[in-house]
C-alpha beads as a LAMMPS data file, in Angstrom:
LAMMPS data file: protein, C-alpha beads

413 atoms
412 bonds

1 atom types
1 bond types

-500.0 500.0 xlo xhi
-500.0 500.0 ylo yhi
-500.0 500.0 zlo zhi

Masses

1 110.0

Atoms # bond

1 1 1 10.171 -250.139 449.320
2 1 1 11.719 -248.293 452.695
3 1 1 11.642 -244.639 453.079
4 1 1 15.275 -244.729 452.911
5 1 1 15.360 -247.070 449.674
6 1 1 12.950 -244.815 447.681
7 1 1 14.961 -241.727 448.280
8 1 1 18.985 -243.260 448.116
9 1 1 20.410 -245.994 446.297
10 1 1 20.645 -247.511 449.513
11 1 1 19.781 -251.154 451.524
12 1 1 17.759 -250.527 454.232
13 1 1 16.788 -253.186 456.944
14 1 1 13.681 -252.458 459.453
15 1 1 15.248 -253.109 463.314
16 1 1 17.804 -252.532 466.116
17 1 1 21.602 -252.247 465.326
18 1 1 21.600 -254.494 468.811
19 1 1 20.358 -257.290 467.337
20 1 1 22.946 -259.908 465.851
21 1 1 20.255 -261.223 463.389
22 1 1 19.415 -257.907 462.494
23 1 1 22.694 -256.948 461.245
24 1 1 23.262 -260.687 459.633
25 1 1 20.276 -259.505 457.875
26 1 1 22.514 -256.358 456.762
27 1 1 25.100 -258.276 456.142
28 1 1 27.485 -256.917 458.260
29 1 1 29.980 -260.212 457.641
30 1 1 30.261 -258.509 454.196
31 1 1 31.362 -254.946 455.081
32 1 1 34.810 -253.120 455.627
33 1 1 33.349 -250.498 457.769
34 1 1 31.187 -250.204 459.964
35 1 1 29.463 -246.758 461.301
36 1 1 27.671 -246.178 464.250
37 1 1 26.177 -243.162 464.677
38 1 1 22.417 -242.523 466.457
39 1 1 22.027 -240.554 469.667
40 1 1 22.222 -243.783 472.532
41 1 1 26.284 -244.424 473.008
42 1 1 25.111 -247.588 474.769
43 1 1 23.738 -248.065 471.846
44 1 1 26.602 -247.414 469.331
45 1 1 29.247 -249.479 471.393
46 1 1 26.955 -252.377 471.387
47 1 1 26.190 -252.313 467.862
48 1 1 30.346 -252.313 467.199
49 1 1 30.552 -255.121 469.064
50 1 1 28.264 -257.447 467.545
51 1 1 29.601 -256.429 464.180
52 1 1 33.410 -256.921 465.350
53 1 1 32.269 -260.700 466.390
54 1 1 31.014 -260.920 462.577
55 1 1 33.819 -259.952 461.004
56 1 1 33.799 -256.292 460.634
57 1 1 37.807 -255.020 460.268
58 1 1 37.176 -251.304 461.295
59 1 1 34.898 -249.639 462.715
60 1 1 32.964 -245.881 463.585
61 1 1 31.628 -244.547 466.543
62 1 1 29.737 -241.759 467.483
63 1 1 30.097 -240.988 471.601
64 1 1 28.611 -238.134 472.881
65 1 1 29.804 -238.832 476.855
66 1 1 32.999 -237.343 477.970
67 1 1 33.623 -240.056 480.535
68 1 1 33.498 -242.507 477.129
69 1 1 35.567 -240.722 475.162
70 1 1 38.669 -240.082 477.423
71 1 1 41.767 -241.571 478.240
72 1 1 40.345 -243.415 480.839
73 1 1 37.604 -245.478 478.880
74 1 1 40.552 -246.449 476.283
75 1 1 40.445 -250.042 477.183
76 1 1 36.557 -250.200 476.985
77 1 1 36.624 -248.934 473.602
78 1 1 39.232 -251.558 472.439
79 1 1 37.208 -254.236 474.017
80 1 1 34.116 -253.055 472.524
81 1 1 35.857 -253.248 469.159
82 1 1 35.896 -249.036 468.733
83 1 1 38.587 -247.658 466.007
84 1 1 37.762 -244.363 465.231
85 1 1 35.519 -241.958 467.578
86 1 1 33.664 -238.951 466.358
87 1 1 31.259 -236.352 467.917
88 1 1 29.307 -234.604 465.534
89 1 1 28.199 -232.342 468.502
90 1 1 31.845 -231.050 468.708
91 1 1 32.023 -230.540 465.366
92 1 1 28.823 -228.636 464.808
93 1 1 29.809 -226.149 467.969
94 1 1 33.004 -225.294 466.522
95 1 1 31.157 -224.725 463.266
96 1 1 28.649 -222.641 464.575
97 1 1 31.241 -220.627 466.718
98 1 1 33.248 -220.142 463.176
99 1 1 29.599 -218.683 462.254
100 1 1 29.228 -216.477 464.945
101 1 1 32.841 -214.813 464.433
102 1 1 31.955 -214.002 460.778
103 1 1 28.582 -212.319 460.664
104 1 1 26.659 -213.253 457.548
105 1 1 28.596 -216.554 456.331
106 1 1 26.639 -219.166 455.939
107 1 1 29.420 -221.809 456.563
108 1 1 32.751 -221.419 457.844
109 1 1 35.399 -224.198 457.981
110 1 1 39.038 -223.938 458.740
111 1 1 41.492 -226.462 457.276
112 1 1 44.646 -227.383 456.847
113 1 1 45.497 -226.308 460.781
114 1 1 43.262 -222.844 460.490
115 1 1 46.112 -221.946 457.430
116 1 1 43.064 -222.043 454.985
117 1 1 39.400 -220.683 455.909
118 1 1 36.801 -222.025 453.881
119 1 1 34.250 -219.283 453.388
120 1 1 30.253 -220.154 452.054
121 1 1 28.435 -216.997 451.833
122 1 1 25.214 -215.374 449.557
123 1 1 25.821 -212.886 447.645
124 1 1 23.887 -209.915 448.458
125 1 1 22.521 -207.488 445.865
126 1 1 24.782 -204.656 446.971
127 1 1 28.243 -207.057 447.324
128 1 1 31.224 -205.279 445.561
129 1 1 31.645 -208.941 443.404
130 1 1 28.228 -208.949 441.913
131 1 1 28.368 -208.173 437.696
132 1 1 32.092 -209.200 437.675
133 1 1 33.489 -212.545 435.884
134 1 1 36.252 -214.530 437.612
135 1 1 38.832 -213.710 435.458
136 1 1 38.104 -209.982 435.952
137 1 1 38.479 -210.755 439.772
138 1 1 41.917 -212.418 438.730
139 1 1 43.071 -209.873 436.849
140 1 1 42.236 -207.008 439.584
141 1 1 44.263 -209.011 442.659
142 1 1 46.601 -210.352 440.267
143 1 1 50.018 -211.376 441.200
144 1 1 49.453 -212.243 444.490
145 1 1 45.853 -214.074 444.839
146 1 1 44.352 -214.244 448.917
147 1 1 41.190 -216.006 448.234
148 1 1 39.882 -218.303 445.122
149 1 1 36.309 -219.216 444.262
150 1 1 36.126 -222.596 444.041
151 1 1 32.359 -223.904 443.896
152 1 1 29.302 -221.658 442.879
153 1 1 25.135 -222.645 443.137
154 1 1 23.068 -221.154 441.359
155 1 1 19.302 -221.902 441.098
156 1 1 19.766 -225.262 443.204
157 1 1 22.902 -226.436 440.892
158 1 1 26.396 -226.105 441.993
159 1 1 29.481 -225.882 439.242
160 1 1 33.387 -225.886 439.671
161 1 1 33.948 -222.253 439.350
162 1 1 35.387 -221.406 435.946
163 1 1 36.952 -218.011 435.027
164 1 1 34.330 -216.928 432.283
165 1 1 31.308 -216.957 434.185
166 1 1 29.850 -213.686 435.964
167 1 1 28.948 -213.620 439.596
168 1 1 24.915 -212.520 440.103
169 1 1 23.059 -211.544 443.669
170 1 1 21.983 -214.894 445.606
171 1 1 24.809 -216.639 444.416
172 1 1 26.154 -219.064 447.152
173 1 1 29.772 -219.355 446.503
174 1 1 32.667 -221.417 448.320
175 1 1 35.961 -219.681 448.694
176 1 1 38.945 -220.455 450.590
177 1 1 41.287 -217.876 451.438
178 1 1 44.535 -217.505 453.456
179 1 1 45.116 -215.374 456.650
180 1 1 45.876 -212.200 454.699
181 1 1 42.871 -212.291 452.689
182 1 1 40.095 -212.728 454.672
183 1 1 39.508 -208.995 455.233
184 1 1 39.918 -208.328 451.911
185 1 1 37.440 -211.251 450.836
186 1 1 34.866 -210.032 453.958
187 1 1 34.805 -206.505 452.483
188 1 1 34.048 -208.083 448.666
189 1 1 31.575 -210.335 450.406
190 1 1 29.652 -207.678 451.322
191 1 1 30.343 -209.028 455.015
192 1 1 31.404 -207.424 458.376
193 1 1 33.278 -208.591 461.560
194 1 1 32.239 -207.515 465.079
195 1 1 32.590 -207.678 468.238
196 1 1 30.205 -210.482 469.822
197 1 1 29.104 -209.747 472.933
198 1 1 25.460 -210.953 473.517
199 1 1 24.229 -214.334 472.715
200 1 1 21.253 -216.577 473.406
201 1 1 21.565 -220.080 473.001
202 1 1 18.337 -222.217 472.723
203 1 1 18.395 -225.277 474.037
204 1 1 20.751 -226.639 476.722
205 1 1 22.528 -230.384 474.728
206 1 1 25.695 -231.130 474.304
207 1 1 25.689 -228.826 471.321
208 1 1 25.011 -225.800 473.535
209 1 1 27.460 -226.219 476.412
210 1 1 30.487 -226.732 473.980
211 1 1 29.508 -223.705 472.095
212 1 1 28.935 -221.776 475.830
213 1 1 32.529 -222.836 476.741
214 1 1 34.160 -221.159 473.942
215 1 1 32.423 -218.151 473.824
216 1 1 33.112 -217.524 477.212
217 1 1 36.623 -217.938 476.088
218 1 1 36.095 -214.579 473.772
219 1 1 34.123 -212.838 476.382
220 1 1 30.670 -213.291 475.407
221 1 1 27.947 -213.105 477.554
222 1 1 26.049 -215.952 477.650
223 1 1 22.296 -217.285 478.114
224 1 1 21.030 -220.559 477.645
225 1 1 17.018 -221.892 477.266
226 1 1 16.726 -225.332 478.159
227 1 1 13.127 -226.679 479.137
228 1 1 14.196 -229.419 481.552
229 1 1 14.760 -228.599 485.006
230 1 1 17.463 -231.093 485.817
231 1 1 19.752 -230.287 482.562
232 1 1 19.177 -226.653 483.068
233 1 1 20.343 -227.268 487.095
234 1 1 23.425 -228.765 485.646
235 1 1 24.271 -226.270 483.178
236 1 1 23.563 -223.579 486.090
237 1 1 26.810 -225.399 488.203
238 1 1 28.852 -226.355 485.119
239 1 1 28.882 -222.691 483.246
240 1 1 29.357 -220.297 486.041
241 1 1 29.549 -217.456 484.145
242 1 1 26.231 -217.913 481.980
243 1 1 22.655 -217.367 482.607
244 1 1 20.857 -220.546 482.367
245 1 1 16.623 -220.404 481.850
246 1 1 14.509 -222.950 482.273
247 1 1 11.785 -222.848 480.066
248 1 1 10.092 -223.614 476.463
249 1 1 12.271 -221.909 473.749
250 1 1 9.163 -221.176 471.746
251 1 1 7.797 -219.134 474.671
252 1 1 7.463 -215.671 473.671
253 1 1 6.857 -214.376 476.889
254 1 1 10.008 -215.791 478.117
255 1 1 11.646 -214.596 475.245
256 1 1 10.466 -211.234 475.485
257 1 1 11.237 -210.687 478.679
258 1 1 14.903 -211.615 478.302
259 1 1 14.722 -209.297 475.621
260 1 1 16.136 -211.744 472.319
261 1 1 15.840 -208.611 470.433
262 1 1 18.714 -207.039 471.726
263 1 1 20.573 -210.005 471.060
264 1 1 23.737 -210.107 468.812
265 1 1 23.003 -213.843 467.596
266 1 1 20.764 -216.229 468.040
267 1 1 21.228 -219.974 468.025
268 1 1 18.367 -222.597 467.984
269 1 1 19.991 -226.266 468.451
270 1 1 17.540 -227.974 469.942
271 1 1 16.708 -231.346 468.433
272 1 1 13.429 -230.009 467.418
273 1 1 13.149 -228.575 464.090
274 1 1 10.104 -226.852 464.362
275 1 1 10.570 -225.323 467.317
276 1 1 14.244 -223.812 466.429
277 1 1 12.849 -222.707 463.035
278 1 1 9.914 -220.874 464.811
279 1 1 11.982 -219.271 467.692
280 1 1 14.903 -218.342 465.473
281 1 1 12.095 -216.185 463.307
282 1 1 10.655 -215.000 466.560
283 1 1 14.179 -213.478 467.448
284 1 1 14.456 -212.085 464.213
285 1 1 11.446 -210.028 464.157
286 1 1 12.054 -209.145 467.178
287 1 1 15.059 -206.822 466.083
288 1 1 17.909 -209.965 466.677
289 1 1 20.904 -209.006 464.765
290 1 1 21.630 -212.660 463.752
291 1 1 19.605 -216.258 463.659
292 1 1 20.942 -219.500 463.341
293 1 1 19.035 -222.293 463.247
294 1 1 20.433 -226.265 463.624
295 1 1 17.542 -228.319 460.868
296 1 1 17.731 -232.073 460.813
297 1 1 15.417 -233.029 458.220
298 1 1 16.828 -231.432 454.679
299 1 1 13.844 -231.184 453.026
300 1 1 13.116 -228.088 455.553
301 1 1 16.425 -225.770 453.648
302 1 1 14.436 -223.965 451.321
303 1 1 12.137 -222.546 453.704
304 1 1 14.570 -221.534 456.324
305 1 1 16.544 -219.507 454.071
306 1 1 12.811 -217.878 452.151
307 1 1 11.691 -217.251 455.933
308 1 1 14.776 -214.496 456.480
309 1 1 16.632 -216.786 459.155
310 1 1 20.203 -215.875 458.123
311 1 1 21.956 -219.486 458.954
312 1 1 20.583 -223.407 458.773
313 1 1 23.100 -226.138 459.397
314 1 1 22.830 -229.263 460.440
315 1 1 24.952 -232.322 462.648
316 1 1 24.246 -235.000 459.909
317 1 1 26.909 -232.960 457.615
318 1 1 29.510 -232.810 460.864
319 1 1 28.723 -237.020 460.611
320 1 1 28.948 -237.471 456.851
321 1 1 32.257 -235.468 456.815
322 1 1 33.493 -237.439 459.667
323 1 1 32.728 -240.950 458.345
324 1 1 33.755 -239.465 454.461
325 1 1 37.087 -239.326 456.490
326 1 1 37.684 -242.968 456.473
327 1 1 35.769 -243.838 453.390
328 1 1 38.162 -241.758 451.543
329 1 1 41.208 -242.539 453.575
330 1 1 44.685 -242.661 451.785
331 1 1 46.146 -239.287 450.976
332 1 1 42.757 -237.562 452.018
333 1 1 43.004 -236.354 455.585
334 1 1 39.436 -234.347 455.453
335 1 1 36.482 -234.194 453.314
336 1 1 33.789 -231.089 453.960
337 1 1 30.095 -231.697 452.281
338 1 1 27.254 -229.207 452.343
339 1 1 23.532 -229.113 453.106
340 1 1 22.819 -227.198 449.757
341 1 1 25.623 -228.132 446.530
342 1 1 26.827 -231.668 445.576
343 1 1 30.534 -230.295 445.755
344 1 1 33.501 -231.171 448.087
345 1 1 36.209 -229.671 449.784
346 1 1 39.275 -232.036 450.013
347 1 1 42.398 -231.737 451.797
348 1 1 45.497 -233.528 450.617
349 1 1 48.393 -234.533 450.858
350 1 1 50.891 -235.036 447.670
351 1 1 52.636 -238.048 448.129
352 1 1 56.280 -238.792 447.300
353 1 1 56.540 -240.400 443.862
354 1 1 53.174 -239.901 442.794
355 1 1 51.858 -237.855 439.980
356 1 1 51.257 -234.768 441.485
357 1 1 55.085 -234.862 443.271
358 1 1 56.769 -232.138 440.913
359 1 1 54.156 -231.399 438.761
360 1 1 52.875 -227.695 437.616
361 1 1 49.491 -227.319 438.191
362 1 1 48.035 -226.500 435.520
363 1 1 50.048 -229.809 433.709
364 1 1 48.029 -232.197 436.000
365 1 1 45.300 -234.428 433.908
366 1 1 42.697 -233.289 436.088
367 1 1 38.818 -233.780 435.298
368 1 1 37.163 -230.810 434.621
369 1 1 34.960 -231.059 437.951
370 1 1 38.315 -230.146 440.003
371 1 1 40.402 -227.010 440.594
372 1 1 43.136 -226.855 443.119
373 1 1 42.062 -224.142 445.786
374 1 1 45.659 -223.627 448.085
375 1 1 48.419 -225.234 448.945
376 1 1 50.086 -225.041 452.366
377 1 1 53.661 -226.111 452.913
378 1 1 56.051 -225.616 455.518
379 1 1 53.347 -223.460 457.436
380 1 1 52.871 -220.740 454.735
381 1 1 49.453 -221.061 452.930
382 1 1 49.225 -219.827 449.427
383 1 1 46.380 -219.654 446.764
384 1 1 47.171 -222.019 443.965
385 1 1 47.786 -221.170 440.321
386 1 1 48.402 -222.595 437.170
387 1 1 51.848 -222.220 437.364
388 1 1 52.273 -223.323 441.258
389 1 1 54.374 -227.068 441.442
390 1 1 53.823 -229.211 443.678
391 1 1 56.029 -231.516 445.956
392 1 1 55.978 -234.088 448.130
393 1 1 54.349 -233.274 451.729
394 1 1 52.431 -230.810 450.502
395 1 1 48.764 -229.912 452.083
396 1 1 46.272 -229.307 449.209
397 1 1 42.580 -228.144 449.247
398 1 1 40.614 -228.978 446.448
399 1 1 37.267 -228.749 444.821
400 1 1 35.565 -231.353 443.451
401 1 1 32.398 -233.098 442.503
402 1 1 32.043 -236.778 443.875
403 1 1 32.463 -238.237 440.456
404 1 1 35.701 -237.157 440.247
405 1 1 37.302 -238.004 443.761
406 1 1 38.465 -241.708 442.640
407 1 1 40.698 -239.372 439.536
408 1 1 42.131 -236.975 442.318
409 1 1 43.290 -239.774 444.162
410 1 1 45.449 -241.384 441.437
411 1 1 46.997 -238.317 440.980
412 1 1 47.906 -237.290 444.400
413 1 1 48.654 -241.464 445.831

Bonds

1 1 1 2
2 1 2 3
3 1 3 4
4 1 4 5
5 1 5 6
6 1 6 7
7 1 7 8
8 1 8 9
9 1 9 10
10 1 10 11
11 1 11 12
12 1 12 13
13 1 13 14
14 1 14 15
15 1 15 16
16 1 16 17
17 1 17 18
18 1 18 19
19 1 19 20
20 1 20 21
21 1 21 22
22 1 22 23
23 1 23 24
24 1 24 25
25 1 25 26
26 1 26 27
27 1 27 28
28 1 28 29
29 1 29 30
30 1 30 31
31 1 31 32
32 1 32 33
33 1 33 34
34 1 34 35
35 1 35 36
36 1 36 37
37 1 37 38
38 1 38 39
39 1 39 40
40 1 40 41
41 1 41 42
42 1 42 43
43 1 43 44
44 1 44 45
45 1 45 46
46 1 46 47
47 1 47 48
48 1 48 49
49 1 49 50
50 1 50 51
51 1 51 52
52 1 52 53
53 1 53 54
54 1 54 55
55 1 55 56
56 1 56 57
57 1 57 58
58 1 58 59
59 1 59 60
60 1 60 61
61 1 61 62
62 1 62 63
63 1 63 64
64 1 64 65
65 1 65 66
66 1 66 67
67 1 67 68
68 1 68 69
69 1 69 70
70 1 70 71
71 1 71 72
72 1 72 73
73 1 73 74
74 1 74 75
75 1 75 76
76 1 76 77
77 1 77 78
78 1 78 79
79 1 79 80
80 1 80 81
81 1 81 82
82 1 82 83
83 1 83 84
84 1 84 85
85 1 85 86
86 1 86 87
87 1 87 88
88 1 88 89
89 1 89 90
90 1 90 91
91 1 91 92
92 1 92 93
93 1 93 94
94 1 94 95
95 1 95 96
96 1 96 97
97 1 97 98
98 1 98 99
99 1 99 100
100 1 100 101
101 1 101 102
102 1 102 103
103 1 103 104
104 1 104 105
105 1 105 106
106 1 106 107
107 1 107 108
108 1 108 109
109 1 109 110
110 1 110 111
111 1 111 112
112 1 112 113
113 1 113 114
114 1 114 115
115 1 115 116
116 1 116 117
117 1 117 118
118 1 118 119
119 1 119 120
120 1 120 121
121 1 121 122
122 1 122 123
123 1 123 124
124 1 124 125
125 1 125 126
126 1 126 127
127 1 127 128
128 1 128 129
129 1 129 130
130 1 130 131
131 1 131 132
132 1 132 133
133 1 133 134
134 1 134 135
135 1 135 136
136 1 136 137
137 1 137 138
138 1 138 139
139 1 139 140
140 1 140 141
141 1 141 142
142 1 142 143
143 1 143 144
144 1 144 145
145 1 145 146
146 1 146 147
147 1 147 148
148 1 148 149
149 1 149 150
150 1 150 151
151 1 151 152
152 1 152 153
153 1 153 154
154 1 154 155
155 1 155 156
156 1 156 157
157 1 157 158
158 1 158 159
159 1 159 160
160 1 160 161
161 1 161 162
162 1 162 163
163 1 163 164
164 1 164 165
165 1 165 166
166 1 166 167
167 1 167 168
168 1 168 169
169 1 169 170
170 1 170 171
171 1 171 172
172 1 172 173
173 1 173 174
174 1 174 175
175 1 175 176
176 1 176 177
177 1 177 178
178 1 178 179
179 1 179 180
180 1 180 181
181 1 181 182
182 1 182 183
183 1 183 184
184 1 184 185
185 1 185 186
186 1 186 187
187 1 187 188
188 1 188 189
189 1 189 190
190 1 190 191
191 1 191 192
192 1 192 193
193 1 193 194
194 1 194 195
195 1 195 196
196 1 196 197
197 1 197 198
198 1 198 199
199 1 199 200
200 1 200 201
201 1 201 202
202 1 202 203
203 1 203 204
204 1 204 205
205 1 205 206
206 1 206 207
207 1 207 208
208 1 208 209
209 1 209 210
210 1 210 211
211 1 211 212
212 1 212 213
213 1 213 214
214 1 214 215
215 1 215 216
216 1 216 217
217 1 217 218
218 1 218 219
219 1 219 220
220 1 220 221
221 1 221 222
222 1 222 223
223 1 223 224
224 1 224 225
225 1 225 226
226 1 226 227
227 1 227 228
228 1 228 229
229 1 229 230
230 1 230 231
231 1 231 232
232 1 232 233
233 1 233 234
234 1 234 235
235 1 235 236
236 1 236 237
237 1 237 238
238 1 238 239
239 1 239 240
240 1 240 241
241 1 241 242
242 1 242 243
243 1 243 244
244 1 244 245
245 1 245 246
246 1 246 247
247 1 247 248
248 1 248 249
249 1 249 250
250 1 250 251
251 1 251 252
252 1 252 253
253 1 253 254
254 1 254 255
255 1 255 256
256 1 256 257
257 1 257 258
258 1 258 259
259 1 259 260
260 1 260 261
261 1 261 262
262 1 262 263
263 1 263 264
264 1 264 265
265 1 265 266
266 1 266 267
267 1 267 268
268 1 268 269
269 1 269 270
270 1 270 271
271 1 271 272
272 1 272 273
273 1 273 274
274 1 274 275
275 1 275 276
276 1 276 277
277 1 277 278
278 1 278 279
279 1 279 280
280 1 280 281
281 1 281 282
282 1 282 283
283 1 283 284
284 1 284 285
285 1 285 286
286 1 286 287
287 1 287 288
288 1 288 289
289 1 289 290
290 1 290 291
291 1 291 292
292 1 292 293
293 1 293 294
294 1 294 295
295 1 295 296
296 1 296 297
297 1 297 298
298 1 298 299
299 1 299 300
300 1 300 301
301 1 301 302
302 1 302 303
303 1 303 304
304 1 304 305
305 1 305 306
306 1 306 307
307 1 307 308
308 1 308 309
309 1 309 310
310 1 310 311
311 1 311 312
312 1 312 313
313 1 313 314
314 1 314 315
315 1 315 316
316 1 316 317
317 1 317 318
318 1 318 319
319 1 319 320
320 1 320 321
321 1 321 322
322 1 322 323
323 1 323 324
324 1 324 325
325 1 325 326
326 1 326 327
327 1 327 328
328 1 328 329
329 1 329 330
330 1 330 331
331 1 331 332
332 1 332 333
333 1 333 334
334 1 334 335
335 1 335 336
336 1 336 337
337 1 337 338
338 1 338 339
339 1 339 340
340 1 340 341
341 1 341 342
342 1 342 343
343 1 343 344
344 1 344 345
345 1 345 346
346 1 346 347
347 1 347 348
348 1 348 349
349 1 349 350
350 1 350 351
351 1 351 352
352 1 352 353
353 1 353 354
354 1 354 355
355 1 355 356
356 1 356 357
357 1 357 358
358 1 358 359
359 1 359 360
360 1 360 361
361 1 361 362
362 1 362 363
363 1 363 364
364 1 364 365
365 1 365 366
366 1 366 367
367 1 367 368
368 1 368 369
369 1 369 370
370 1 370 371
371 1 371 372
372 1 372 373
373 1 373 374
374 1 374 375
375 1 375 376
376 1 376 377
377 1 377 378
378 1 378 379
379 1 379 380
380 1 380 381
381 1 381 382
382 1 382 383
383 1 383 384
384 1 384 385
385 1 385 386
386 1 386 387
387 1 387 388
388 1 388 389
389 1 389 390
390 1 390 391
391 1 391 392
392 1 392 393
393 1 393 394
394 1 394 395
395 1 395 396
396 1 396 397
397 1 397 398
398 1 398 399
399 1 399 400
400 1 400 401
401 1 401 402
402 1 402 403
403 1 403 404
404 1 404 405
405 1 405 406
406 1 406 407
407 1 407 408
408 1 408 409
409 1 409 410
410 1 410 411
411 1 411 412
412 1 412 413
């Protein structure tokens, strides 16, 4: 049995996504989408094509280039058979710059147009929440709710958050809140905002000079590690403002010497999971106020977060929320997984006519494993409650566990 078969309920076929008999070994003929995703675009857009010439009616593509995902390359992509693009390095900057602005989050994801912030954070020992239920928390912000707990792990399993059960240090919960309770959430969080002036970025991809770009764009200053001359020469000419090193990230001389630190975050997103867990503890016992460290391989979670490095994410969730995107499709317009907790975070849209179009919330025959987080209509986001109806064109986040997705759709199609 394959690697891939042994761990997932999965097919897996040995060879290149190039080869025509390799995918009529995959049956491609058979499938209804088609995702291409690994780190060769050449690679990708061939793949769609020989799985558009078998039959394949829509299909996914990860492109990294700029050049191949502009305007101008519109009519290769249509030849080549692309449908939907995504860039997972995009996705994972914007994440991590989300991150960055909220000191001590371990994920941050706006939705619904930035009305709604999704919030993952630990509770710490000291946090104003632990020892309190979640009705007590209702009760204390009640009428007007900001923020809602929606999902909660505890000891490796994650629950739909339910109103009886007390909060405890190293609790990982999921919130969303709207614009005017974010402070108030921060403070109850146990969490901080601050000014973010100094940070070190190692490694010099894709990743990094996205991320660069916007934190120039808040004033930041700057430095990237990259260890091949060439990339670090372009970085130099393409981020004026930055200082660009060329070395080993894992050089502690190096690192030293530019003083990490002193450094208000820390960001190791090089493909090299070793080497960004190692340097990312080097900064932080060197005195750097905050580590983050991009992991590929899963199975490496646990001992990031025991090691003291404050943040591990990873691209492959920025990918499976992407493709989730069209696997879902219909009234769901995003989907947001997590590295640690089977839960999801949908957004919505109630549809005229359906089931959800009038209803109260709290009347809706929905499973257990879901609980309506906000709704956002006409441009004002509010925390839903039992008593909040629902109409038509409304933007809905919800919580749910994967089982229950098909039962959310009826409602809201």
């Amino acid at each position: 049995m394959a690697e891939g078969e042994a761990r997932l309920d999965v097919q897996t076929v040995l060879g290149s996504g190039t080869s025509p008999s390799v995918l009529e070994r995959a049956r491609v003929d058979k499938a209804e989408l088609f995702v291409a995703v690994t780190n060769d675009d050449e690679v990708n857009l061939i793949a769609t094509l020989v799985a558009k010439q078998a039959g394949v009616e829509t299909a996914v593509v990860r492109l990294q280039s700029d050049d191949l995902r502009g305007t101008q390359s519109s009519r290769l992509r249509k030849t080549m058979g692309v449908d939907h693009v995504i860039d997972p390095d995009v996705e994972t900057a914007q994440e991590i710059f989300e991150l960055i602005r909220f000191p001590g989050a371990s994920e941050i994801f706006p939705m619904a147009g930035g009305d709604v912030m999704l919030i993952g954070a630990r509770l710490a020992s000291d946090a104003p929440m632990v020892g309190q239920t979640l009705n007590e928390l209702a009760r204390a912000y009640e009428p007007h709710w900001d923020f809602l707990i929606g999902s909660i792990t505890r000891s490796g399993q994650t629950i739909i958050a339910r109103q009886d059960l007390r909060l405890e240090a190293d609790d990982h919960l999921r919130i969303v809140s709207n614009a005017r309770g974010r402070r108030q959430l921060l403070q109850l969080l146990g969490l901080g905002r601050q000014a973010i002036r100094r940070v070190t970025l190692l490694g010099g991809g894709h990743t990094a000079r996205t991320l660069a770009q916007r934190l120039q764009e808040i004033g930041a200053f700057v430095t990237i590690v990259e260890h091949k001359p060439e990339r670090a020469r372009e970085l130099a000419e393409r981020l004026e403002h930055c200082v660009v090193l060329e070395g080993e990230i894992t050089d502690a001389d190096l690192l030293t010497e530019e003083d990490i630190g002193r450094q208000d975050v820390v960001v190791a997103l090089t493909g090299d999971d070793d080497a960004n867990i190692l340097a990312c503890l080097f900064a932080k016992s060197s005195g750097a106020s905050e580590t983050i460290a991009v992991v590929h391989r899963l199975a490496l979670l646990p001992l990031v977060h025991e090691a003291g490095i404050d943040v591990a994410l990873s691209p492959r969730t920025a990918t499976a929320n992407a493709v989730l995107r069209f696997v879902r499709g219909g009234e769901i317009s995003s989907v947001t997984t997590f590295l640690e907790g089977e839960a999801e975070i949908l957004e919505l849209t109630v549809k005229e006519s359906s089931l959800a179009d009038g209803s109260v919330v709290a009347e809706l025959p929905l499973p257990r494993d879901v609980l309506i987080g906000a709704v956002v209509r006409d441009g004002n986001a509010e925390i839903a409650r039992g008593r909040t109806r629902l109409r038509d064109m409304d933007r809905v986040i919800a919580f749910t566990m994967p089982s229950a997705t098909p039962a959310v759709r009826r409602i809201f199609a």
